[in-house]
N, C-alpha and C positions, 0 to 999 in steps of 0.2 A: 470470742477469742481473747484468750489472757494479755497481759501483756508483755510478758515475757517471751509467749509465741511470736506476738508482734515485733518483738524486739529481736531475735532470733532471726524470724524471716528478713530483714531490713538487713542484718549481718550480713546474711550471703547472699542478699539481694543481687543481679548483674547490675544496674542500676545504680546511678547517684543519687544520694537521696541528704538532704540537709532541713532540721528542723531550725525555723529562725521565730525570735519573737519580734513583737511591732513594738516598734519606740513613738511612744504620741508627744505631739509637742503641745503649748498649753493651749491650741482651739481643738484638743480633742483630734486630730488628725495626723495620719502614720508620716513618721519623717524620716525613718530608717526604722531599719532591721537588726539584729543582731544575733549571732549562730548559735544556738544551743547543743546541737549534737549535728555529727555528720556519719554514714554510716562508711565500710573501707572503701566500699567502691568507689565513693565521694573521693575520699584519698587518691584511691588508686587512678584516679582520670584527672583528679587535677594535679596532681603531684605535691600537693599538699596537706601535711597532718595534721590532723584535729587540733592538737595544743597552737599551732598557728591560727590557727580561724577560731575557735570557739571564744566568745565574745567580746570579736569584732563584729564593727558594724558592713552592712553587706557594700556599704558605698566604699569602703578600704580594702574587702575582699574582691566584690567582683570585677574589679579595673586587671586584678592581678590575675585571671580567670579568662582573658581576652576579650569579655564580654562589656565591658565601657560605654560601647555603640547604645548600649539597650537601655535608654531610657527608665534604668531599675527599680525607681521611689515610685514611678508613675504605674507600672508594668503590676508590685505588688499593693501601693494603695486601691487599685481595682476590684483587686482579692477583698481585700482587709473590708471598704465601704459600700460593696454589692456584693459579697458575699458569691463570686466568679472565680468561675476554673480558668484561668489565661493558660497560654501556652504559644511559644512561639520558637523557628526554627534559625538556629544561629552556628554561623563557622565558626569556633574557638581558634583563632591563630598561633596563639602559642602550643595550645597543646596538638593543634593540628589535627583534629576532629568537626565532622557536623554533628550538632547537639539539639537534640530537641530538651527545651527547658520547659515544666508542668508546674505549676503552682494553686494552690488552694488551701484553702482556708480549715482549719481544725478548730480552734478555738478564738475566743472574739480576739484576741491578741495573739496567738500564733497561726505560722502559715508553715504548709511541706512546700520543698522547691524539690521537684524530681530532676535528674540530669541523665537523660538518656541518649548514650552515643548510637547514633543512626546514621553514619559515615557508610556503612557500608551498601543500606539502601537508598544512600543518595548518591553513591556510586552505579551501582545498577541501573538506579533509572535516570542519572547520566549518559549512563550508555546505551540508554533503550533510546531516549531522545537525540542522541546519535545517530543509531543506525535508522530511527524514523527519519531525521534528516534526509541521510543519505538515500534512504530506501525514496523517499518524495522525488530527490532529485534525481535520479537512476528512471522512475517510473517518468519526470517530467520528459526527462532525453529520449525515452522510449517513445513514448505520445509524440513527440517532434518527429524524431524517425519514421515513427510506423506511417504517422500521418503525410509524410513526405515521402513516401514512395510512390512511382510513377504508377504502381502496379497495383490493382485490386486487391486485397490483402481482408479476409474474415476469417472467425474464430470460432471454433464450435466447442463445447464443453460434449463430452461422452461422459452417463451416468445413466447406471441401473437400463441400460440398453437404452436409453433416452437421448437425442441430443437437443442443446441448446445453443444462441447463438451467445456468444460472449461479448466481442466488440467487430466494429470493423473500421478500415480506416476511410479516409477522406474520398478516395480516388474510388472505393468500393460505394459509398453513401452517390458519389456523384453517376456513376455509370447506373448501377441500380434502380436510385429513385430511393432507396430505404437510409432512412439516420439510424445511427444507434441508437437512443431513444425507441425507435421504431419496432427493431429487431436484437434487444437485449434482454437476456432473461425467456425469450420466445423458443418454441420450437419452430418448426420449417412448415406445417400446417397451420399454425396461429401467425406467420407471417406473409404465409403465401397462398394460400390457401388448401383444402382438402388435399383434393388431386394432385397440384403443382410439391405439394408440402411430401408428399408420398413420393413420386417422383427423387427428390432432394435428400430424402431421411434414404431410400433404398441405393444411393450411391453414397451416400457416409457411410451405412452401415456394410459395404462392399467391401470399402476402404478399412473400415474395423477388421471383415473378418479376412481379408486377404494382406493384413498386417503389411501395405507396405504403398508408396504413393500411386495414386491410380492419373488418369488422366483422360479427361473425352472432352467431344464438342458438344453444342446443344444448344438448339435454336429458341429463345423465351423470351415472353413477351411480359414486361416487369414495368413497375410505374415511372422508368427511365428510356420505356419505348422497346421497341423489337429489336431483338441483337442475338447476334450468333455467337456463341462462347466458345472460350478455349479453357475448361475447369480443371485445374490440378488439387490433390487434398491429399495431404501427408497425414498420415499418426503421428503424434508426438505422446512419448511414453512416458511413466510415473511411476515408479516401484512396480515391474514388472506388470502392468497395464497398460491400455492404452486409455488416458484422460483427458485428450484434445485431440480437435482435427483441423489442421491450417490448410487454409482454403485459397486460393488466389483465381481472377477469373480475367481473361482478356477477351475485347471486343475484337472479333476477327471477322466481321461482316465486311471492312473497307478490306482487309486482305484477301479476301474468298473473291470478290469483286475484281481486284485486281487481278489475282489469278486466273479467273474466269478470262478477264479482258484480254488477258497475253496469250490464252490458250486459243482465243478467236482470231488475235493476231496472226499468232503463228500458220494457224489451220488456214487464216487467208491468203500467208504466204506461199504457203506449200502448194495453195488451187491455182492462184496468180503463175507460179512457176511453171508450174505442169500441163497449164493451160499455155501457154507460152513455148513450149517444148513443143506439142501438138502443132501450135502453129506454124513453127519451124519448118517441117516435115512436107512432104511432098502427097501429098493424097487425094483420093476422091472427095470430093464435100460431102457427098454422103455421109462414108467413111469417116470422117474428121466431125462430123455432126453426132454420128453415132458416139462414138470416143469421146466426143464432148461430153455428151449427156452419161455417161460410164462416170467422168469424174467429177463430175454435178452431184 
């Protein structure tokens, strides 16, 4: 490539671009810089024109550059005595850009310094490290919550008529017997096995095609012991599908128990009563024997 091509493209380079030469002092070693050409865009970002800079030394330009911080005699003697591409990333103040600065070495006494304004992808992924932030802490309050419910609470992923379990919470790990760990990533056969797994997938898959929350009991015996459930599982939808199935499941053995017990109550009171009525009454014993054994 000519170098008038070279010279051309450096023109309308986007890009800052400044050729500088090495000033050695008498052991032979770089002690500044001094500007031999800048291309506009060097102008145009720093707000200053060639006839100002062009041979000065870089220790009298670059203070006026914002760039002072930067260690600059050390930064390009690197280049100049290992023959190193440096490059390092810096806020300009004044002119109120991030800049990545490139430097290397062309000839044994001159060096390019490229000036590349990158403000706007240090802006972006500002704001990706942002919303990671936020996104962290949203997911952390979530984890607290989900895990803080009284209430059994699991997650099934639906894909390719497949489902998987996703997470479940504390009060779920606890009644079950299963950690996440155990049942993440798994289907309901590789968690529970064959049969039980079958069972499990043809009630998600109800819930899939009858698009809307189902609910039953169902007596299992799980590595948290035998228990009678009360399962609800909703669809939750995704651009017109359905992508998950939230699960919640309650132990209702002490309730059935209880119920059972009040309905023996009751039935006792009702014999007690009537048995009691009977004996009020005036009859043969026969008669009052027979009647007995009628509400026996």
């Amino acid at each position: 490539m000519s170098g008038e091509v070279c010279s051309e493209i450096l023109r309308k380079a986007p890009f800052g671009c400044a050729c500088c030469e090495v000033v050695f002092d008498g052991m032979n070693q770089p002690e500044n810089y001094t500007f031999l050409d800048v291309n506009p865009a060097f102008e145009e970002m720093t707000g200053q024109k060639s006839e100002a800079i062009l041979g000065k030394k870089a220790t009298d330009v670059m203070p006026g550059l914002g760039i002072a911080n930067i260690d600059w005699l050390n930064f390009c003697r690197d280049v100049v005595m290992n023959n190193a591409k440096k490059d390092v990333l810096k806020y300009l103040a004044p002119l109120g850009i991030w800049c990545r600065i490139t430097s290397f070495l062309i000839q044994p006494n001159r060096i390019i310094v490229i000036f590349l304004n990158v403000s706007g992808d240090v802006k972006y992924i500002k704001g990706l490290k942002k919303r990671h932030r936020t996104t962290r802490e949203l997911s952390r309050d979530f984890e607290i919550l989900f895990n803080g419910l009284q209430e059994a609470v699991f997650l099934v992923k639906v894909k390719d008529g497949e489902f998987r379990y996703v997470m479940n919470n504390a009060e779920h790990s606890k009644l079950t017997g299963f950690s996440l760990d155990e049942i993440k990533g798994r289907t309901p056969a590789e968690v529970l096995g064959e049969e039980l797994g079958k069972t499990f997938a043809a009630n998600y898959r109800r819930c899939v095609d009858e698009e809307r929350t189902i609910t039953y009991e169902e007596a299992l015996l799980l590595p948290g012991g035998l228990k009678t459930w009360f399962i609800s599982l909703t669809p939750v939808w995704d651009r017109g599908k359905i992508k998950y199935i939230v699960g919640s499941q309650k132990d209702i053995a002490l309730q059935i128990m209880t119920e059972e017990k009040m309905r023996k109550n009751i039935r006792y009171e009702e014999l007690v009563s009537r048995i009691s009525r009977l004996a009020l009454q005036e009859r043969d014993k026969e008669v009052f024997m027979q009647e007995l054994a009628g509400i026996i």
